[in-house]
N, C-alpha and C positions, 0 to 999 in steps of 0.2 A: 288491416290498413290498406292493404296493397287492392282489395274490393273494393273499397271508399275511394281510391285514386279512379282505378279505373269507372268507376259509376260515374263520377265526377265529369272526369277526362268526356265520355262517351256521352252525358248531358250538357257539356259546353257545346261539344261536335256537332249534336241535334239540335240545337238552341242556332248557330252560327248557320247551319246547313238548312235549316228552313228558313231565317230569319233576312237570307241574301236571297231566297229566290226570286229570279224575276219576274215581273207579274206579267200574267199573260196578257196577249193585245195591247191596242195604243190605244189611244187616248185624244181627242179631235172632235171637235164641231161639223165638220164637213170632211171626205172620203174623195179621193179621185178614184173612178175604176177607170182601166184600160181595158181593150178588147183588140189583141195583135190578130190580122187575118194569115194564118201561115200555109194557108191554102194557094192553089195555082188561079185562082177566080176571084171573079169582082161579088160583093155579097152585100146583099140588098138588105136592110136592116132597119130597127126602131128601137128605143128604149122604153119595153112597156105597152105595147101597142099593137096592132095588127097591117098598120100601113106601110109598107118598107122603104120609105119616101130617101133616103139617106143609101149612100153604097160607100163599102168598103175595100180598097184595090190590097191585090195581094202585098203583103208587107206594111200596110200603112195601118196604124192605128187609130182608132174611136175611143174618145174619154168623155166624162163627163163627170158632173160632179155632186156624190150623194151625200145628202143631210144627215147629221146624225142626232144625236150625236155617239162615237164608235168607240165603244169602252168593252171592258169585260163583261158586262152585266145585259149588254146589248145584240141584238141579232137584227141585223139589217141585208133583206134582200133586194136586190137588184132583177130582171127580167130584160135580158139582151132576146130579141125576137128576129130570126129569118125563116124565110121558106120552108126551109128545113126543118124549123123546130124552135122550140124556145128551151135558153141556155138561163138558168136561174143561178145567180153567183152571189156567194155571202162575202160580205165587206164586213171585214173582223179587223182590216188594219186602216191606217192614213192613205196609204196608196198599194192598191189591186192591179195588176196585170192579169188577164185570164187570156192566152194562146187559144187559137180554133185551127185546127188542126184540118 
C-alpha cells in the first residue's frame, strides 16, 4: 500500500511539475530590437545593408521594429551592420536589447 501512495504521490508531482511549465518565448506580431552603443565612439551603422548612412553616439540607442511573428516555433534574424563587421541577433522575445561593447 504504502508503494501505491507513494507511485501515486510521485505521478500527481510529475503531472503538476510539467503541466505549469512555462512555455518558452513570447508570443507577438511585431519585435522591437535595441542596439545600446557602450562603446566610447560614434558607429556608423544600417539594418541589413552595407551603407552605414545612420550613426550611433556612444550611450544612445537604435531600435527598430521586426515582423514576425515571434513564437516558439519561430526563428527570426535580424543583421545590425558596421565597419567593423556584422552582428546577426535572434529575436526570440517582444522586445531585444543587444549591448556593443
Amino acid at each position: 500500500m504504502k508503494k501505491l501512495t507513494a507511485f501515486f504521490l510521485l505521478t500527481c508531482f510529475s503531472v503538476i511539475l510539467f503541466g505549469c511549465k512555462k512555455q518558452k518565448g513570447a508570443q507577438c506580431d511585431t519585435a522591437t530590437l535595441c542596439v545600446v552603443n557602450k562603446t566610447g565612439a560614434t558607429i556608423h551603422y544600417c539594418w541589413g545593408c552595407n551603407v552605414y548612412s545612420e550613426t550611433l553616439a556612444p550611450n544612445d540607442k537604435a531600435c527598430r521594429d521586426v515582423l514576425g511573428p515571434i513564437n516558439q516555433n519561430s526563428t527570426v534574424w535580424v543583421d545590425f551592420q558596421t565597419a567593423s563587421g556584422t552582428r546577426r541577433i535572434e529575436v526570440s522575445e517582444c522586445y531585444v536589447e543587444e549591448e556593443i561593447h
